[in-house]
DRENVEXLUM-313244 format. One line per field, with one value per residue (C-alpha): residue number from 1; x, y, z. Coordinates in pm, 1 decimal. Each point is the difference from the previous one (the first is absolute). Layout:
N
lumti [NUM | ...]
X [X | ...]
Y [Y | ...]
Z [Z | ...]
This chain:
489
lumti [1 | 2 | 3 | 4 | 5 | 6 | 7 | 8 | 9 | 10 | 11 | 12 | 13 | 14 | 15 | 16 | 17 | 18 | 19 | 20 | 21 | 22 | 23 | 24 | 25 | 26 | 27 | 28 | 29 | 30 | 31 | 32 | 33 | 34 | 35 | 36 | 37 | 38 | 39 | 40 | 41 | 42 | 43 | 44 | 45 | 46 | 47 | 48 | 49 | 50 | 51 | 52 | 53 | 54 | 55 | 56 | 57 | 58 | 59 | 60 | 61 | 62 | 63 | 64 | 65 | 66 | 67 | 68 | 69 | 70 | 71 | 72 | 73 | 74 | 75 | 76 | 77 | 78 | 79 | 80 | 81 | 82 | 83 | 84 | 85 | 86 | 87 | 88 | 89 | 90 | 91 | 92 | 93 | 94 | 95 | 96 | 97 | 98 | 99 | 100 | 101 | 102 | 103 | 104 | 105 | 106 | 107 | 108 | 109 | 110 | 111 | 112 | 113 | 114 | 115 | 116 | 117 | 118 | 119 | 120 | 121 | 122 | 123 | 124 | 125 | 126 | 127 | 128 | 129 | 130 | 131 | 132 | 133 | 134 | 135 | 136 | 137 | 138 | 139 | 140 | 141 | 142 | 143 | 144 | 145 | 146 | 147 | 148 | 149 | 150 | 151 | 152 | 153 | 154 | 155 | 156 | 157 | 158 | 159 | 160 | 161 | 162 | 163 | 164 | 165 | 166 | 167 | 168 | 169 | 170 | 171 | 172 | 173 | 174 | 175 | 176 | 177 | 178 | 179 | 180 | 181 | 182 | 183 | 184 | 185 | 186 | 187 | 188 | 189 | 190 | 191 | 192 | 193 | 194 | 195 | 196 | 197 | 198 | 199 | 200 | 201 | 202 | 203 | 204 | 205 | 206 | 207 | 208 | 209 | 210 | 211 | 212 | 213 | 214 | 215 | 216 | 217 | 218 | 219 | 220 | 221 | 222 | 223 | 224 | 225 | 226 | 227 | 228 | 229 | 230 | 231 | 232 | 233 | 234 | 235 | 236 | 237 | 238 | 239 | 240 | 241 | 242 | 243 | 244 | 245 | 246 | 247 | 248 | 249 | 250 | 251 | 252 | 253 | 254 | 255 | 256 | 257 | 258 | 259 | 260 | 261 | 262 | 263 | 264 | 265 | 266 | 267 | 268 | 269 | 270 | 271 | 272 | 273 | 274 | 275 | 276 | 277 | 278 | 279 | 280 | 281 | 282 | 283 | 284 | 285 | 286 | 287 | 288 | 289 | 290 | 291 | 292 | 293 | 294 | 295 | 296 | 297 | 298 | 299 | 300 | 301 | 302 | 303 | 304 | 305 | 306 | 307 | 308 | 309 | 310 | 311 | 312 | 313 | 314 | 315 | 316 | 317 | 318 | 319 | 320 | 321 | 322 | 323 | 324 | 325 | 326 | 327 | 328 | 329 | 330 | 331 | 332 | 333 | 334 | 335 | 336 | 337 | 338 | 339 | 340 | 341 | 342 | 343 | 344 | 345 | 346 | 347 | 348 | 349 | 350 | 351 | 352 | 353 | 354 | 355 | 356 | 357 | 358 | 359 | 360 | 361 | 362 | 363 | 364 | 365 | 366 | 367 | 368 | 369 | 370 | 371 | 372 | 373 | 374 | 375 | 376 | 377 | 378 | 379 | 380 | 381 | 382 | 383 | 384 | 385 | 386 | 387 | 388 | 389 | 390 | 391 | 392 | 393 | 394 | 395 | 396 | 397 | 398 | 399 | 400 | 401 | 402 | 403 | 404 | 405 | 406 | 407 | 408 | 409 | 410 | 411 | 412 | 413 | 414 | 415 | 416 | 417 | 418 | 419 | 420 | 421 | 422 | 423 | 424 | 425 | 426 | 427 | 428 | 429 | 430 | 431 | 432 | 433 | 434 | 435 | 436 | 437 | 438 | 439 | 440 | 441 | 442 | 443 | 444 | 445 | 446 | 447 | 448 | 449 | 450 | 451 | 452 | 453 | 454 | 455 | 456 | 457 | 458 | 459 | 460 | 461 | 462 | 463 | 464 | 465 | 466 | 467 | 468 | 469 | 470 | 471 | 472 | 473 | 474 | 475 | 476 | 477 | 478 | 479 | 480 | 481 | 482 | 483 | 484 | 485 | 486 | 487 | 488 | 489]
X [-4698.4 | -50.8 | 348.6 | 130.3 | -198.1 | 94.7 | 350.3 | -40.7 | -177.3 | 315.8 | 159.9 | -176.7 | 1.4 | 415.5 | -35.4 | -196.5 | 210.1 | 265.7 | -186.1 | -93.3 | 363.6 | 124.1 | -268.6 | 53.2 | 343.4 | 289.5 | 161.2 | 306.9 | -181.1 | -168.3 | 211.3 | 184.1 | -324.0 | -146.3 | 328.2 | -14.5 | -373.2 | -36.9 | 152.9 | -34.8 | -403.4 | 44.7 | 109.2 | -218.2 | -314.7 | 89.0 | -12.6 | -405.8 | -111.1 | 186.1 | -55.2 | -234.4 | -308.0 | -85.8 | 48.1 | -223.7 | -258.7 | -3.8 | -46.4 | -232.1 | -206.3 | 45.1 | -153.6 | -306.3 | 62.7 | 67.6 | 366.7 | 197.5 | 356.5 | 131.0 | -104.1 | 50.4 | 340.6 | 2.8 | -52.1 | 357.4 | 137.9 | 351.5 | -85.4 | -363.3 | 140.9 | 376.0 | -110.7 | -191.4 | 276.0 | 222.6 | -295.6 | 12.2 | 376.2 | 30.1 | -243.3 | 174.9 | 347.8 | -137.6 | -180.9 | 367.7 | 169.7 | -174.4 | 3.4 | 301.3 | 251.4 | -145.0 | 194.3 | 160.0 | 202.6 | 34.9 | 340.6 | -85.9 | 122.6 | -276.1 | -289.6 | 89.0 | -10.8 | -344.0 | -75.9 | 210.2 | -123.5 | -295.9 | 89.1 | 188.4 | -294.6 | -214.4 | 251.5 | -151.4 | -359.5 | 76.2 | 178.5 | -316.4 | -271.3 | 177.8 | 25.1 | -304.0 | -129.8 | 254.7 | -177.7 | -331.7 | 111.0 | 122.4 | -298.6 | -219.7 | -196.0 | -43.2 | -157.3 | 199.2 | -171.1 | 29.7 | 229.2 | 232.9 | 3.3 | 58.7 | 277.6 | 152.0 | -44.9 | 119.9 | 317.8 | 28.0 | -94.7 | 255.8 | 318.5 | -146.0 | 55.4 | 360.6 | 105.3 | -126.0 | 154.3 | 343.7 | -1.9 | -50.6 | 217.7 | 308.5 | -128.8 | 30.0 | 365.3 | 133.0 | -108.2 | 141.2 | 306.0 | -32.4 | -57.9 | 337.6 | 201.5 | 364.1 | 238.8 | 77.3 | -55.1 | 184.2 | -210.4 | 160.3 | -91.7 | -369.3 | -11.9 | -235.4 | -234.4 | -372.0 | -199.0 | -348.7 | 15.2 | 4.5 | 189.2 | 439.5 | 122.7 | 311.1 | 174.8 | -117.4 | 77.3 | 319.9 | 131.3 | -156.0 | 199.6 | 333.3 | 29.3 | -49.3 | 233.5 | -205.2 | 139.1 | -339.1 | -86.9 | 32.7 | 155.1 | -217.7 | 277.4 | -64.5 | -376.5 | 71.4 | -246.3 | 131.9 | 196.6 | 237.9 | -140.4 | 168.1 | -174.5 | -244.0 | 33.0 | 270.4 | 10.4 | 237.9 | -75.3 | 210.0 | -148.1 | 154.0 | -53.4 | -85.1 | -164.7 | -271.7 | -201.8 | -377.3 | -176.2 | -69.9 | 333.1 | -42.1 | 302.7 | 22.8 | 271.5 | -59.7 | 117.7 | -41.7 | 56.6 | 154.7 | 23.3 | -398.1 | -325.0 | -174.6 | 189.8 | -245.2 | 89.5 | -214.0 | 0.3 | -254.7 | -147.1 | 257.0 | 283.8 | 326.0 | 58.3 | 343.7 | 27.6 | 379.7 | -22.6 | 294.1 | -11.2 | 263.6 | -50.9 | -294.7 | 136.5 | -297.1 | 24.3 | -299.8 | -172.0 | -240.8 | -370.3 | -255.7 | -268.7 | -300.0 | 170.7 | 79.1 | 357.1 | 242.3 | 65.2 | 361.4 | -80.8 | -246.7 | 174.7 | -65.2 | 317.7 | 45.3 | -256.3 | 67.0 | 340.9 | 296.4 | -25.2 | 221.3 | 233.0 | 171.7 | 250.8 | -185.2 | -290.7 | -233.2 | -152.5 | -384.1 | -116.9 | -319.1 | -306.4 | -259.9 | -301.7 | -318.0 | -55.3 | -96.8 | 115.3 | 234.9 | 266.3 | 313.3 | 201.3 | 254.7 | -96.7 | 308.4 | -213.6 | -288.5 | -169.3 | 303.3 | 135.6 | -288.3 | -107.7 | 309.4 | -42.0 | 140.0 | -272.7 | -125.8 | -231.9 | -12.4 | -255.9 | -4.9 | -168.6 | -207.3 | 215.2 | -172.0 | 82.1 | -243.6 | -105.9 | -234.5 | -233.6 | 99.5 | 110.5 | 167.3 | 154.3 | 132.6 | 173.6 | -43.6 | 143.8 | -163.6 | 210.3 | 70.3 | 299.7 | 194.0 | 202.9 | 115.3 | -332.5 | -193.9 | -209.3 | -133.1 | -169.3 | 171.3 | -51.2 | 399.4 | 168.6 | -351.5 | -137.4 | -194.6 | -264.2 | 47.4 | -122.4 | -30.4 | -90.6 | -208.3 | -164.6 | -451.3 | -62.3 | 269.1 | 8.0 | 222.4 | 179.2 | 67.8 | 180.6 | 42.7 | 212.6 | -31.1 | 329.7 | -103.7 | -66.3 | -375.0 | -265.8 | -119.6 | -299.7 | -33.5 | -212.0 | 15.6 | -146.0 | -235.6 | 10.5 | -180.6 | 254.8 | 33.4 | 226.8 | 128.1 | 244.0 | 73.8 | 362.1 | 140.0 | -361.9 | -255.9 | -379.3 | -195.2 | -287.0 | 117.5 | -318.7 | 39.1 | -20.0 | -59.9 | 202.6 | -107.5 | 87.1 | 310.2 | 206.8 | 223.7 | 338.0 | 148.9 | 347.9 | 217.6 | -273.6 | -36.4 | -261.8 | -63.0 | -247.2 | -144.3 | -194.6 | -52.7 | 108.2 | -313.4 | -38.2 | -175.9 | 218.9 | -114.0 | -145.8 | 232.6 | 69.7 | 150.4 | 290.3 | -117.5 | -249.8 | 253.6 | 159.3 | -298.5 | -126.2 | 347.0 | 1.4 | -347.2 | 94.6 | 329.1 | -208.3 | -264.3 | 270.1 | 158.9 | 294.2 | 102.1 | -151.9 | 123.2 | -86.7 | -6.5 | 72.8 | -156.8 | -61.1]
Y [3234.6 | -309.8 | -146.4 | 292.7 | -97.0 | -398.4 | 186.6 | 215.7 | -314.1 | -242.4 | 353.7 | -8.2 | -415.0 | 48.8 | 255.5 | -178.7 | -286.6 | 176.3 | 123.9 | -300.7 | -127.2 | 240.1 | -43.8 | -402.8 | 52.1 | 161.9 | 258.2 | -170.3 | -247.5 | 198.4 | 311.3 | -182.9 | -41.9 | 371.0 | 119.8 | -210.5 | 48.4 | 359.2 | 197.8 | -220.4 | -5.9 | 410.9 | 49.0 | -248.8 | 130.4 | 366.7 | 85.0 | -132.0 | 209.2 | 328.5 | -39.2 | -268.4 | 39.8 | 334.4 | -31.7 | -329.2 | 211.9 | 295.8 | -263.7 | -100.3 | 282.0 | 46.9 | -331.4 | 196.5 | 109.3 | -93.0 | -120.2 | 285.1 | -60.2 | 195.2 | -185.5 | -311.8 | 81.8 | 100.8 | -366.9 | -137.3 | 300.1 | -179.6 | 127.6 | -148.4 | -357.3 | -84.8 | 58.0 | -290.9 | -189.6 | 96.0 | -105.4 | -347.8 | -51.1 | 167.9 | -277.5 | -278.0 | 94.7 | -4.3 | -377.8 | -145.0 | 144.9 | -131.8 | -323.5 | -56.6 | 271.4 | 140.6 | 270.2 | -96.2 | 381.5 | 124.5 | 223.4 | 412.3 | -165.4 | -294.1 | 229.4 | 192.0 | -323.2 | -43.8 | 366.2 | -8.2 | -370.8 | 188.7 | 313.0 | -232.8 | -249.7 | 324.9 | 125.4 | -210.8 | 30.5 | 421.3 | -21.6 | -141.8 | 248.3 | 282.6 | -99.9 | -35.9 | 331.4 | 196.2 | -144.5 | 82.5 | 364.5 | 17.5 | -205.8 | -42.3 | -286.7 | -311.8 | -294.8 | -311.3 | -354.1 | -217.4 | -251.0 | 300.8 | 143.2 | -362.4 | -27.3 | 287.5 | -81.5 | -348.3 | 204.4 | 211.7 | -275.1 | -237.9 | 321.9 | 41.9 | -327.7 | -41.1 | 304.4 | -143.9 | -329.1 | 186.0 | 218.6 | -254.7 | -247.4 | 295.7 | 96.8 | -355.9 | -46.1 | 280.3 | -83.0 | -348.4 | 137.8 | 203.3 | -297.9 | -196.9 | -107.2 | 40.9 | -319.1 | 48.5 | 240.0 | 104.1 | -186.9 | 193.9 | 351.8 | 71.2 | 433.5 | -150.1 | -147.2 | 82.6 | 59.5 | 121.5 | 345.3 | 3.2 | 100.3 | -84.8 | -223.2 | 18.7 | -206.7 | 182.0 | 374.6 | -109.0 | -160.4 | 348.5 | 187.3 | -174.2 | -145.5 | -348.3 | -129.7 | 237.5 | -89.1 | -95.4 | -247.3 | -418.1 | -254.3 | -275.8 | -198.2 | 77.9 | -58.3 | -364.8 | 0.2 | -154.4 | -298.5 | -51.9 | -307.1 | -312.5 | -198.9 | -259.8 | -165.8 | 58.6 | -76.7 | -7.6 | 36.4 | -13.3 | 154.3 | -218.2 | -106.7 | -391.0 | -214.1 | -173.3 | -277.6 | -29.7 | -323.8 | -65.9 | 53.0 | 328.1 | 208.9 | 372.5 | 247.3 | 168.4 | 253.4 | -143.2 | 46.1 | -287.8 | -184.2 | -89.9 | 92.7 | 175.6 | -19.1 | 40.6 | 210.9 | -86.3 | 205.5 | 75.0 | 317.2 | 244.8 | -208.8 | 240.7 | -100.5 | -0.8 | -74.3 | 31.9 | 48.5 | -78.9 | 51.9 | -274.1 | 45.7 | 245.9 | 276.6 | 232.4 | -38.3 | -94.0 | 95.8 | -147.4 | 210.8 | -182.6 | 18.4 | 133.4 | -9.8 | 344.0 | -17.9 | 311.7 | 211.1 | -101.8 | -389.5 | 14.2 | -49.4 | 272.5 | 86.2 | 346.2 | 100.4 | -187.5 | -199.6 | -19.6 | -331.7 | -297.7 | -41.8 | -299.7 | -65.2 | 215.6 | -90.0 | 164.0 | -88.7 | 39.9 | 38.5 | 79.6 | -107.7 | -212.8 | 136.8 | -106.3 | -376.0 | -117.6 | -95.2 | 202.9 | -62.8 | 205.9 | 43.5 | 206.7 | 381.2 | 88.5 | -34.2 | -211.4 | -59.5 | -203.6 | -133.7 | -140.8 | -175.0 | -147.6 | -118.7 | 194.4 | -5.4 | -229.9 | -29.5 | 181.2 | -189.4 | 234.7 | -347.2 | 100.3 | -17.2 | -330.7 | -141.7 | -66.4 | -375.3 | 130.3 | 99.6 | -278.1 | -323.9 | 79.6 | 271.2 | 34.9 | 317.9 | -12.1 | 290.6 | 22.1 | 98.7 | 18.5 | -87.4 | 7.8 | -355.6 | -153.1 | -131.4 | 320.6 | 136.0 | -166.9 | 91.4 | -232.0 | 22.5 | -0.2 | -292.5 | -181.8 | 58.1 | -260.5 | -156.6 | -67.2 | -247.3 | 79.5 | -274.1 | 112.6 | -163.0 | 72.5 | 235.3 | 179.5 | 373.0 | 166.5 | 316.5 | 134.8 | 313.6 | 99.5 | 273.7 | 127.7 | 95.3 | 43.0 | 355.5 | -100.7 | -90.8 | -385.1 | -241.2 | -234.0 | -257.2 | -254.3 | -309.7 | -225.1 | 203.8 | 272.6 | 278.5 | 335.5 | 236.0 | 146.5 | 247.0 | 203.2 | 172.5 | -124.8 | 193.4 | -257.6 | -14.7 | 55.9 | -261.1 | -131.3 | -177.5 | -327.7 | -70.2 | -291.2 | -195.8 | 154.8 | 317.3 | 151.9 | 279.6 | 236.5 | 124.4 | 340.1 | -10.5 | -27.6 | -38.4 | -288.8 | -182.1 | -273.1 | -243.6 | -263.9 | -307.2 | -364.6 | -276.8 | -222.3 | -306.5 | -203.5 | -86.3 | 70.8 | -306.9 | -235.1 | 114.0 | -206.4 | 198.6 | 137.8 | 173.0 | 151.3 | 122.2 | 133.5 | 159.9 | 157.5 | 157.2 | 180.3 | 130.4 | 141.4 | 154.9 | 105.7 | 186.5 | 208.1 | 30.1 | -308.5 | -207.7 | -152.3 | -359.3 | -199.2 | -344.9 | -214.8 | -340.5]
Z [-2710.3 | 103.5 | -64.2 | 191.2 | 262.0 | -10.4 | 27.3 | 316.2 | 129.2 | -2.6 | 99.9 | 344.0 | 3.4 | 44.9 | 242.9 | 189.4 | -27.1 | 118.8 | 324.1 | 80.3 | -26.1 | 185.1 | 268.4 | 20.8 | 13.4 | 157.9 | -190.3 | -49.9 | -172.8 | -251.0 | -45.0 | -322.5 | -126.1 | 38.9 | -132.8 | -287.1 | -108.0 | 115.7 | -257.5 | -305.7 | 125.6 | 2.1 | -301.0 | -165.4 | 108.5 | 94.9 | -359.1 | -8.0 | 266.5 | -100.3 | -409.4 | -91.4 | 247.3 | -82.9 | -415.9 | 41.6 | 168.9 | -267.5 | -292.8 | 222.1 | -13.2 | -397.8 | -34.2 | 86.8 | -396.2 | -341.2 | 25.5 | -192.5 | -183.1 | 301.4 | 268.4 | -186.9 | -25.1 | 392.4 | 47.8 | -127.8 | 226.0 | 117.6 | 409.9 | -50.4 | -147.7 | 145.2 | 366.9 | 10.9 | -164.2 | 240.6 | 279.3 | -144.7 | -12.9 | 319.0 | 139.2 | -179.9 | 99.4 | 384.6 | -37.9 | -164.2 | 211.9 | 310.8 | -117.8 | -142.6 | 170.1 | 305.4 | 145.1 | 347.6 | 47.1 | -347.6 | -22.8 | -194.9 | -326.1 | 49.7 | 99.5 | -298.4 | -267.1 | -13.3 | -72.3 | -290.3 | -126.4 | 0.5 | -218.3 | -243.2 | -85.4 | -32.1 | -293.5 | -270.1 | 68.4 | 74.2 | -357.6 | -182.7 | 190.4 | -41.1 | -373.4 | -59.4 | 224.0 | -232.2 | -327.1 | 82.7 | 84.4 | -338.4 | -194.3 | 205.7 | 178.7 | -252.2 | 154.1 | -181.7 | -32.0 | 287.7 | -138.7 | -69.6 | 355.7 | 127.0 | -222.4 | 173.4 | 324.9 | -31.6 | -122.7 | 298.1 | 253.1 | -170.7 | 13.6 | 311.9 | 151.6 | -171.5 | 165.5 | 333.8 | -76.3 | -94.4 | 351.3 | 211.3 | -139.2 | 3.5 | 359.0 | 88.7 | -166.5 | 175.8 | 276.5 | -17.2 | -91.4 | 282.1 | 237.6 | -87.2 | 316.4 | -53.3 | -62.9 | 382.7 | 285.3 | 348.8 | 218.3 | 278.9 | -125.8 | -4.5 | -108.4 | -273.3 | 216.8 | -24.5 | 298.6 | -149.5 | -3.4 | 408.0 | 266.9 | -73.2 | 214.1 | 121.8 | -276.3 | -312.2 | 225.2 | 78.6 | -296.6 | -242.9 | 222.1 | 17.5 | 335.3 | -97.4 | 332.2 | 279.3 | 405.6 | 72.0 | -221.2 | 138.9 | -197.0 | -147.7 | 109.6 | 346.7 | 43.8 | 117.6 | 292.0 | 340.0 | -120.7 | 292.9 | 143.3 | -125.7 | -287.6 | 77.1 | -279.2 | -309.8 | -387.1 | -283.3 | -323.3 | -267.3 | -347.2 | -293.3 | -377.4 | -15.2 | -249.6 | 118.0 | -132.6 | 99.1 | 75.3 | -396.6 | -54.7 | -179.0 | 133.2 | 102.2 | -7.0 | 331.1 | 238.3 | 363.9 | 348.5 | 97.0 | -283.9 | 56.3 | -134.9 | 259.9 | 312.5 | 314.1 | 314.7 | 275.2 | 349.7 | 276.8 | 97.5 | 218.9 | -108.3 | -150.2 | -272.7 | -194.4 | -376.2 | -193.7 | -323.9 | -181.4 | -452.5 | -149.7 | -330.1 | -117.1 | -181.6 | 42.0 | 368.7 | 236.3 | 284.3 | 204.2 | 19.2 | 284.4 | -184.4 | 196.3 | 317.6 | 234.7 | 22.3 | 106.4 | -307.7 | -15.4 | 48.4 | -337.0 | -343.4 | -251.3 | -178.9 | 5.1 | 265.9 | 257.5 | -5.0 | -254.0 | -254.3 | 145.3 | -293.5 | -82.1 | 281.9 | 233.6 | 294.8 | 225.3 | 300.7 | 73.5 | 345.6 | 143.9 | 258.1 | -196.4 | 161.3 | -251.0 | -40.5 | -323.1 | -336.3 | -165.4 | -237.5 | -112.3 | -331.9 | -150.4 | -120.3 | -219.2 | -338.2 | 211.5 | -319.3 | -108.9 | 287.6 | 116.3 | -352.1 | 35.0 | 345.5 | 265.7 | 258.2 | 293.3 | 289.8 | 320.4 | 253.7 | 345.6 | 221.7 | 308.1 | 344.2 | 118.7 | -396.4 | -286.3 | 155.4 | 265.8 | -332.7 | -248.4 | -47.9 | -289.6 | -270.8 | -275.0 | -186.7 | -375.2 | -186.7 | -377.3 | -277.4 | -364.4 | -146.9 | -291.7 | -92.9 | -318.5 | -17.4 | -19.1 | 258.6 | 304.7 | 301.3 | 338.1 | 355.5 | 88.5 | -187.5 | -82.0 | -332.7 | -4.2 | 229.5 | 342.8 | 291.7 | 359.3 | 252.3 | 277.4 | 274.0 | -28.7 | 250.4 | -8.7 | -21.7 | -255.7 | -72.8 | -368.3 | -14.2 | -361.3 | -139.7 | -337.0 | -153.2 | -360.2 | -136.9 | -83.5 | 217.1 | 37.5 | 18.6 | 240.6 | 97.2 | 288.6 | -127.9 | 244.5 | 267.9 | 195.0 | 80.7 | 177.5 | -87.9 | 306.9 | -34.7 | -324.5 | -10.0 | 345.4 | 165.7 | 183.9 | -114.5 | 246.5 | -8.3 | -349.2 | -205.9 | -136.6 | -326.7 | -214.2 | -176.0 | -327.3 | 85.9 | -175.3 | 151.9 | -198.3 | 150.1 | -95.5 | -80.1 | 324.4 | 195.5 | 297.4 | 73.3 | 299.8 | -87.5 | 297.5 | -67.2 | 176.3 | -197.0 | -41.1 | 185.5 | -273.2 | -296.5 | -398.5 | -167.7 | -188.9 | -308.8 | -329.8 | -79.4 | -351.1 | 208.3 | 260.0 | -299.6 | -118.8 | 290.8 | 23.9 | -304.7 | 38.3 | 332.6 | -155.9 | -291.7 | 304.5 | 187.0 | -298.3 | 146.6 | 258.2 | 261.7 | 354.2 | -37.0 | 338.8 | 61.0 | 284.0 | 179.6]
């Protein structure tokens, strides 16, 4: 009995895990949960109440005398002993599966799964009880030596867990198979879409039933916004194949705009902006995505969604209101994950109307990113690889505005100075904190971050130059990744 009660135990333990979920949290939130554990939880434990509770509590009472062959035998009765088995793998199907797969809106067919993982791991044990029930029908109960029961069940708990391991591991293949995205896909026709089980919108409705082309749909092409005042400032940018060689002379086959690593378009806020695009010679086309900036859905460069690809030959012009200030930067989204490795991207600073001079004294844009040259990998910021000097005057107050290109995140650390980091992905800290100079920051792949400091007014003490070198070299082991070093006098 008291298994059987251990067993209703956890029973009421995942119900009441369940309520709880589901009175923390909003429906939506848990319903793939409930639907997943529900029935598998059912089923699994069902089968206690109904068939094993009340044969546990008639042996029970026979305990009261000398244990006869009959109700010995009443103890290996299959609906006394494979209910609880199917308790415990009902209870360890619901902990995996929370862990490791948890149910966000589980289709019929996925609800069902478990139910039927369930029933299939409870085929070998079920084969070896009823077995065994059927033998001592037929010759009674004979109690074996220990070391031959455990022989048995190490049998059945080893066929057991093969069977589990073989269902899972075919569940899983099929469903991988299941998963694999076609060679290529319409990205204009989006009938396959899925929207959660909600509401259709008006794309999936329309396209299921034929009208793809309905009179009251509006071209992408045509959500421009208001761009009929004249440009305030204009661009040209010409995307290219060059081979470039970086300051250690390690050279790179690139794709560019302009022929340059990491051309920088600089405006102030209102201004309309105007940016041709022209492709010379990239096959795959390009684009040109503004990469957290709100532009008009026509202006922003996702091939497919939003605009056509500019081919080779071909150009499009982008025109919109630059209305957040910040740091930004923009690249090409026709295979971004490419493209952008290979170096089609720059900066986008949106300046203040009054200009960036009225905070600082002075900035600099540096644009991290990994490359691949005939010398291996290296990380530069533009064409330096290698370590750079700026002079600036003590006192001074400077700007850093770094962009991280690669597809990784980055350490940083500004070395000898007390910093604040005021403005993470083109948005202003409010009441940033300064931090010391020991203090390393981490940037997420394409993230921005603007870092202020004061260049100190004291200088570092002399140094003999094998200690410079020194020095350098534990700072660059320090950082993990790459350092600004600052020159002064």
């Amino acid at each position: 009995m008291g298994i059987i009660y251990i067993a209703l135990t956890i029973a009421g333990l995942w119900g009441a895990l369940l309520s709880f979920g589901f009175i923390q949290n909003d429906w939506l939130l848990i319903e793939g949960t409930i639907k997943g554990m529900v029935p598998v939880t059912l089923i699994g434990y069902m089968p206690v109440v109904v068939f094993t509770l009340s044969r546990a509590r008639r042996l029970g009472e026979s305990n009261q005398e000398p244990l006869s062959s009959v109700t010995l035998a009443k103890t290996m009765d299959p609906l006394l002993i494979i209910p609880v088995y199917a308790a415990a793998f009902a209870s360890g199907i619901n902990a995996v599966s929370n862990i490791f797969a948890q149910a966000v809106m589980p289709s019929l067919f996925e609800i069902v799964q478990r139910p039927v993982l369930l029933l299939l791991i409870l085929v070998v044990p079920a084969f070896f009880i009823l077995r065994r029930y059927l033998v001592v029908l037929r010759r009674g109960f004979i109690l074996h030596p220990f070391w031959k029961r455990l022989i048995k069940f190490a049998v059945m708990t080893a066929i057991t867990a093969i069977a589990t391991v073989v269902v899972i591991v075919v569940n899983v293949l099929l469903a991988a198979d299941l998963s694999k995205l076609p060679e290529a896909s319409d990205m204009m026709n989006h009938h396959l879409i899925d929207e959660g089980g909600g509401t259709p919108t008006r794309m999936s409705a329309y396209q299921m039933c034929g009208q793809s082309n309905p009179s009251n749909w509006t071209e992408v092409a045509a959500l421009t916004g208001d761009i009929s005042d004249p440009a305030d400032v204009t661009f040209e940018l010409v995307a290219q194949r060059r081979e470039i060689t970086l300051a250690s002379g390690a050279k790179i086959d690139t794709w560019t705009y302009n022929g340059e690593i990491a051309p920088e378009l600089r405006v102030r806020y209102g201004d309309m902006v105007e940016v041709k695009l022209l492709n010379k010679d990239i096959d795959k086309g390009v684009t040109i995505h503004w990469h957290g900036y709100n532009v008009p859905n026509s202006m922003d460069g996702v091939p497919g969604m939003t605009q056509n690809v500019v081919k080779p030959g071909q150009f499009f012009t982008y025109k919109f209101r630059a209305m957040q200030k910040g740091t930004y930067w923009f690249h090409s989204h026709q295979q971004a994950a490419e493209q952008v490795r290979k170096g089609l991207f720059g900066s986008f600073i949106v300046e203040p109307r009054s200009g960036w001079k009225d905070e600082y004294d002075e900035q600099f844009t540096i644009i991290n990113h990994n490359w691949e040259t005939d010398q291996g990998k290296t990380m530069a910021f533009g064409t330096e690889d290698q370590m750079q000097f700026k002079q600036v005057e003590p006192g001074k107050r400077v700007n850093l505005k770094i962009i991280n290109t690669h597809n990784l995140s980055q350490k940083y650390l500004l070395q000898g100075f007390d910093y604040q980091i005021t403005s993470i992905d083109g948005v202003r800290i409010q009441d940033p904190d300064l931090l010391s100079d020991d203090t390393a920051f981490r940037l997420a792949s394409g993230g921005r971050y603007d870092i202020v400091f004061r260049m100190r007014s004291s200088q570092w003490p002399a140094r003999e130059s094998e200690d410079m070198e020194r020095i350098v070299g534990e700072l660059t082991e320090l950082c993990s990744s790459v350092c600004f070093f600052t020159q002064w006098h």
